[in-house]
N, C-alpha and C positions, 0 to 999 in steps of 0.2 A: 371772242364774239364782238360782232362792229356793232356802234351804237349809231343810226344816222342823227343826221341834224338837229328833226325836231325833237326826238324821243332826250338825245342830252342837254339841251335847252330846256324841257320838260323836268326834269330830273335836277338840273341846278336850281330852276325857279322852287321845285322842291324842296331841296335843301335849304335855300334861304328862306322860305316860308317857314319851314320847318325849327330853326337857328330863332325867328325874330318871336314865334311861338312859344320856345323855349325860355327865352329872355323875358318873356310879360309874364310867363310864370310863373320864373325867380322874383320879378318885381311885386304881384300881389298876394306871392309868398312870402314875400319880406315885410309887407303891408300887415298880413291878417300877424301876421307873428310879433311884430310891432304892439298890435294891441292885445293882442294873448298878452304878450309880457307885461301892459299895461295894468292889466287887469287883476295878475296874479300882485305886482306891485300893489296896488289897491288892497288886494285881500290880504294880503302880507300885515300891512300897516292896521286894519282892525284887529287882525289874532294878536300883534303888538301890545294892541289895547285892551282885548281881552285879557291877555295873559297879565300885564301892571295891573288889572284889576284884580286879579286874580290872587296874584303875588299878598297887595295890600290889605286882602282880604281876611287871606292867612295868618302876615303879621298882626291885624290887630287882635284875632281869632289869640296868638301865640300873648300877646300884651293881656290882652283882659284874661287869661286862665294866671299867669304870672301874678297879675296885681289882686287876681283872687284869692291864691294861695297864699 
C-alpha cells in the first residue's frame, strides 16, 4: 500500500510528537517518584524514632522489674 506525501509527513510529525510525549513522561515520572521516595525517607526516619523509643522503653520497663526483684 503507497503512502502519499502528506499522509507520511503526517505520520512522522506523529511519531515525533508521539517520542517527545513519551520523554516528558519519563521526566515527571521521575519527578513525582523523586518525591515519593522523599517522603517514604521522611517516614522511615520517625518509625526510627518511634521504634528507639520504644526499644528504651522496654529496657527501663526490663531495669526497674530486675532492681525490684
Amino acid at each position: 500500500m503507497a503512502v502519499d506525501g502528506n499522509m507520511g509527513s503526517g505520520l512522522a510529525a506523529m511519531n515525533v510528537a508521539n517520542a517527545a510525549m513519551g520523554a516528558a513522561a519519563m521526566v515527571v515520572g521521575q519527578y513525582y517518584m523523586t518525591q515519593i521516595n522523599d517522603q517514604f525517607d521522611q517516614i522511615n526516619g520517625e518509625l526510627d524514632k518511634i521504634a528507639t523509643f520504644q526499644d528504651k522503653e522496654y529496657q527501663s520497663k526490663i531495669y526497674a522489674l530486675v532492681a525490684e526483684v
